[in-house]
MARGU-57901 format. One line per field, with one value per residue (C-alpha): x, y, z; residue in one letter. Coordinates in nm, 2 decimals. Layout:
u c(X, ...)
v c(Y, ...)
w c(Z, ...)
rest c(A, ...)
//
This chain:
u c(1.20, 1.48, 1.78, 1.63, 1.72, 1.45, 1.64, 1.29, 1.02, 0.75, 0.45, 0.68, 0.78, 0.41, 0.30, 0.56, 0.47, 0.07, 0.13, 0.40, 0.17, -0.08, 0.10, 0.15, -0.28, -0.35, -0.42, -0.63, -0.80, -0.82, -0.97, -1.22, -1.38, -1.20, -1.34, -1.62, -1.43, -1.41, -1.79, -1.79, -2.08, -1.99, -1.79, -1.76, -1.61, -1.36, -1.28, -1.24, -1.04, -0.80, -0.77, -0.71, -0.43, -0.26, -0.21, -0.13, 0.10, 0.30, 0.37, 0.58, 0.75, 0.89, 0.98, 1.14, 1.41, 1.49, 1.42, 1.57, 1.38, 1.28, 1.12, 0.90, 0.79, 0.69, 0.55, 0.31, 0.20, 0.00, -0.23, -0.45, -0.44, -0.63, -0.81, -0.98, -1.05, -1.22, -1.41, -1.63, -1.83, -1.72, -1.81, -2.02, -1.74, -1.71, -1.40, -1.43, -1.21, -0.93, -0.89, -0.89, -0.67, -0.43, -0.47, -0.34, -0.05, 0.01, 0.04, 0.25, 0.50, 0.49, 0.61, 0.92, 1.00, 0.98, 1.17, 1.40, 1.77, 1.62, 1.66, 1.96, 1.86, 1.48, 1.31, 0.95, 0.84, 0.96, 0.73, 0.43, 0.40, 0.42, 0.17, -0.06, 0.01, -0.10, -0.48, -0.52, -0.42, -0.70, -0.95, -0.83, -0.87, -1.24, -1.36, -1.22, -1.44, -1.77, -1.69, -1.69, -2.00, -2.15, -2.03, -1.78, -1.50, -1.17, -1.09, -1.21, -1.13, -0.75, -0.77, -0.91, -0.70, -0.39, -0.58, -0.69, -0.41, -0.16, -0.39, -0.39, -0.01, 0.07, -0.10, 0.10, 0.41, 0.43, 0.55, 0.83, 0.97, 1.34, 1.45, 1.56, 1.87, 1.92, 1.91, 1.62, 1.38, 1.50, 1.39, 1.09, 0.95, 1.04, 0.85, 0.53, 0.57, 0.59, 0.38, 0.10, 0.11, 0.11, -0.24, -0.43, -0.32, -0.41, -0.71, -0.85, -0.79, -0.96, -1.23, -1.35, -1.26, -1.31, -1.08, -0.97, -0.92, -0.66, -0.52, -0.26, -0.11, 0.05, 0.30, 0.54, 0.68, 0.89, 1.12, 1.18, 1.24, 1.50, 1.69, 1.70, 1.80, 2.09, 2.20, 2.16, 2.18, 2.35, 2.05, 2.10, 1.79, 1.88, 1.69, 1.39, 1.35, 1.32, 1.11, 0.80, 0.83, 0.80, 0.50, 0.28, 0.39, 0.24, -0.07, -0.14, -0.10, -0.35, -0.61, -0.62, -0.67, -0.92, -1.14, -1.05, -1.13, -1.53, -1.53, -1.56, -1.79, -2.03)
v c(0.62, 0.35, 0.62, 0.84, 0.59, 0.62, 1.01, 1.13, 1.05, 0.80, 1.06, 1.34, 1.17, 1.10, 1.44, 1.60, 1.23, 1.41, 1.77, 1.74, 1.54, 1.84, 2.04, 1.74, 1.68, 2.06, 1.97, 1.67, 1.93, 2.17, 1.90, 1.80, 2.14, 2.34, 2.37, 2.15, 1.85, 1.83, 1.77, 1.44, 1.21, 0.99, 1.12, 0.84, 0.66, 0.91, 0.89, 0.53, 0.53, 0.80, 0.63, 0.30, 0.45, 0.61, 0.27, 0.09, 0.35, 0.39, 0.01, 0.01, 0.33, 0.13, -0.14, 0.02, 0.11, -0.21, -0.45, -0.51, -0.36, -0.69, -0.84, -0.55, -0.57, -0.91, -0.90, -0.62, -0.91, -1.04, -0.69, -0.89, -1.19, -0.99, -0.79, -1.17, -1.27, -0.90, -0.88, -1.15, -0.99, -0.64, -0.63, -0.92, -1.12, -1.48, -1.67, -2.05, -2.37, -2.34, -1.93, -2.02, -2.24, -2.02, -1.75, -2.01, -2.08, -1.70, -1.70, -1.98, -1.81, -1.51, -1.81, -1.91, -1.47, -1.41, -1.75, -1.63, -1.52, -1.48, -1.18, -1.01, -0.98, -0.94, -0.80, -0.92, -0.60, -0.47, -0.76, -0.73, -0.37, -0.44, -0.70, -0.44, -0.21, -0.51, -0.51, -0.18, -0.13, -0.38, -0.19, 0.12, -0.07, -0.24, 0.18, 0.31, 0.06, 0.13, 0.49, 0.44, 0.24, 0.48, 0.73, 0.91, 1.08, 1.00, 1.34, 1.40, 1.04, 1.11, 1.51, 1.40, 1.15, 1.39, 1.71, 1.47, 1.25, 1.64, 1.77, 1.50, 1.39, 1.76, 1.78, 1.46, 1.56, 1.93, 1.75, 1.52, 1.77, 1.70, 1.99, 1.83, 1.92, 1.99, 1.64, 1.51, 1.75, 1.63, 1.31, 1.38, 1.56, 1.33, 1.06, 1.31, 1.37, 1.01, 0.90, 1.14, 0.98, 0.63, 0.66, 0.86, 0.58, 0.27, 0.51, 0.49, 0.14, 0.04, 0.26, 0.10, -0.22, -0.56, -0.63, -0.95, -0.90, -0.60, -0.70, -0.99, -0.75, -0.55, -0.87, -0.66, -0.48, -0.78, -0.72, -0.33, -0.37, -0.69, -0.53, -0.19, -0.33, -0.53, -0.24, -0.02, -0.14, -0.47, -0.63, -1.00, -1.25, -1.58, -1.96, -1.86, -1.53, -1.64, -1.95, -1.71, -1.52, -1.74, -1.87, -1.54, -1.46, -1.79, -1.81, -1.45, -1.56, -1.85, -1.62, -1.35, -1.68, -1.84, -1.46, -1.43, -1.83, -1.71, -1.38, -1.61, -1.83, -1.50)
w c(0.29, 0.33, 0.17, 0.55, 0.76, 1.03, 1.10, 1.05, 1.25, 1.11, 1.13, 1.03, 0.73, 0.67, 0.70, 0.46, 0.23, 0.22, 0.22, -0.06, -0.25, -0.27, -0.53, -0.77, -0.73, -0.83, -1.22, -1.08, -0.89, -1.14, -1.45, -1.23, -1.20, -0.93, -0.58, -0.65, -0.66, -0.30, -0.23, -0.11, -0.08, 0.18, 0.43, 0.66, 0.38, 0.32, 0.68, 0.68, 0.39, 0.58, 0.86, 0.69, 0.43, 0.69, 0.91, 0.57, 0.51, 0.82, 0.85, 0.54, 0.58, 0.96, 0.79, 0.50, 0.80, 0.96, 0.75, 0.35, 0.11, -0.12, 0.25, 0.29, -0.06, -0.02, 0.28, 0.17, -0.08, 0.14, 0.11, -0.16, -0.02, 0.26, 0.05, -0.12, 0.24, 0.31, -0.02, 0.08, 0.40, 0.32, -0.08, -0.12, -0.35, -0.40, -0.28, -0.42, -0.23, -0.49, -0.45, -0.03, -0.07, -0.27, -0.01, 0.25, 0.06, 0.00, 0.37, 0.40, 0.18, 0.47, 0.69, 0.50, 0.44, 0.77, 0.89, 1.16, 1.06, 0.70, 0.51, 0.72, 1.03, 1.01, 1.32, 1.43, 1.48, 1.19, 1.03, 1.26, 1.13, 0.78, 0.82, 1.03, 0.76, 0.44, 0.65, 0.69, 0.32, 0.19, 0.42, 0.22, -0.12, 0.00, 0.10, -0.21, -0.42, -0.20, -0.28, -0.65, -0.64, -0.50, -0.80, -0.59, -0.85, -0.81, -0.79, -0.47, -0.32, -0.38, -0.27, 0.01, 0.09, 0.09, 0.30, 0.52, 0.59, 0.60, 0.87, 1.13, 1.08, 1.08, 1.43, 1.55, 1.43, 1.61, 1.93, 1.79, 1.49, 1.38, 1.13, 0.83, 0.69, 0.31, 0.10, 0.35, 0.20, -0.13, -0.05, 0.16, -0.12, -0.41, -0.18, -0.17, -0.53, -0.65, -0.42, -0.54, -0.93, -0.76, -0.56, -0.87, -1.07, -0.80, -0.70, -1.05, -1.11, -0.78, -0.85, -1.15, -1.12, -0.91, -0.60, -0.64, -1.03, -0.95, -0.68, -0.77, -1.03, -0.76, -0.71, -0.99, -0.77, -0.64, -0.95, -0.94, -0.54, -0.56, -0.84, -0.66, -0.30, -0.49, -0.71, -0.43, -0.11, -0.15, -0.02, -0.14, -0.12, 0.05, -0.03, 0.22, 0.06, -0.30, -0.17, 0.02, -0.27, -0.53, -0.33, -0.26, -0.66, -0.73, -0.51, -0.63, -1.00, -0.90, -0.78, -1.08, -1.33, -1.12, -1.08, -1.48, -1.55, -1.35, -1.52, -1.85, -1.72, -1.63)
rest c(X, X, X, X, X, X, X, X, X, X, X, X, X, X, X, X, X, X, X, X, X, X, X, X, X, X, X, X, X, X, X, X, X, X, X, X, X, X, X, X, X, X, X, X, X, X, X, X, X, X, X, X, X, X, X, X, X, X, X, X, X, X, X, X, X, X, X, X, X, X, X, X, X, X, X, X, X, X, X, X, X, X, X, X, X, X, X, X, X, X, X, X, X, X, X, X, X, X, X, X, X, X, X, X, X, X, X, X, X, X, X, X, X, X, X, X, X, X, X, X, X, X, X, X, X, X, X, X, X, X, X, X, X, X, X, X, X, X, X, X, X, X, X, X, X, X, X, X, X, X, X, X, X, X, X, X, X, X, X, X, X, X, X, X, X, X, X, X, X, X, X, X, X, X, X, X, X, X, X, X, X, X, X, X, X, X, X, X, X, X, X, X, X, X, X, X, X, X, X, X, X, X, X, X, X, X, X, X, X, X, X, X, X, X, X, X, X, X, X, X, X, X, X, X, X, X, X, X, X, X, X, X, X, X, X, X, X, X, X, X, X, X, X, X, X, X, X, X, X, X, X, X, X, X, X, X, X, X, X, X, X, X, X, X, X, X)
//
């Protein structure tokens, strides 16, 4: 996303993202019984999921674009922190003082990120979107669990997913196509590819277990995504950067050993 440098449109990006995706999910389709895999049970779900995913995955792909690639990483931490706040009216999941209180913090390390001049030159709406993006995304996660609740295979919540979210950014993309030349389609389809092995694996995981139990492990990414914008993009964290961080990694570490710390007490 970031080596395209916004060349691309963002929903023509997202369409090639889905429909190169495809391919890589045809042994998912084809272990989980062929055709039949895409009978779904709920398809409001499956539409809310969509919709959701494809607003948590456009604000990222913008950000990736103006703003350094650490910043967007950490400000899509705050997904789970939204995702604990969600879980209580949308799943029925408990949030004690100490785990709201972590979740304020996790925000307040989004204030000291996102502190003006921080980061390189970070734009507000280059922020705005990736925090859009973070809600939409724990919306996505909450749907995803209802769906395996319910007994819906992950088979068909990812297939789904990927026909879905090809057809309707296909559409929206017809108007405002830019041919790519050569080493775009390299990346546009290493994005799909990866991308695919990414959401059967997070898809799975969500599936089977609790919200706020998964969610803070997602905070790993800060390491792969610092060390590749240094190595890479020569994207250097400054004082307010490594301060949010080291907040939203810590409140998120809080909340995981206060849902594991209940889990015991169960």
């Amino acid at each position: 996303m970031k080596a395209l440098r916004g060349e691309i449109p963002l929903i023509q990006v997202m369409f090639c993202r889905n429909l190169f995706a495809i391919p890589a999910l045809l042994p998912l389709l084809w272990a989980a019984g062929g055709l039949r895999a895409l009978r779904m049970q709920l398809p409001w779900l499956h539409a809310m999921r969509i919709t959701a995913g494809l607003i948590g995955m456009a604000g990222p792909f913008y950000g990736y674009v103006v703003l350094p690639f650490a910043l967007v990483t950490a400000l899509g931490f705050t997904m789970p922190l939204f995702l604990t706040l969600l879980s209580v009216p949308l799943l029925g999941e408990r949030v004690g003082p100490r785990r709201g209180l972590a979740v304020l913090a996790g925000f307040g390390g989004v204030l000291l990120v996102a502190l003006p001049g921080s980061g390189g030159g970070v734009e507000l709406t280059g922020i705005a979107a990736v925090l859009v993006g973070a809600v939409a995304w724990a919306v996505a996660m909450i749907s995803i669990r209802r769906m395996g609740e319910a007994g819906e295979a992950n088979a068909t919540i990812v297939l789904w997913f990927a026909l879905g979210s090809a057809l309707v950014c296909g559409v929206l993309s017809l108007p405002v196509w830019v041919a790519p030349r050569p080493e775009q389609w390299v990346l546009l389809a290493g994005t799909g590819l990866v991308s695919a092995l990414a959401q059967v694996i997070m898809t799975e995981a969500y599936r089977r277990g609790e919200a706020t139990l998964l969610a803070p492990f997602e905070y790993s990414a800060i390491l792969w995504t610092t060390l590749m914008g240094v190595l890479v993009w020569g994207e250097l964290p400054d004082g307010w950067d490594v301060a949010g961080i080291a907040v939203l990694v810590g409140s998120g570490l809080y909340i995981w050993h206060r849902e594991v710390a209940l889990g015991l007490k169960r």
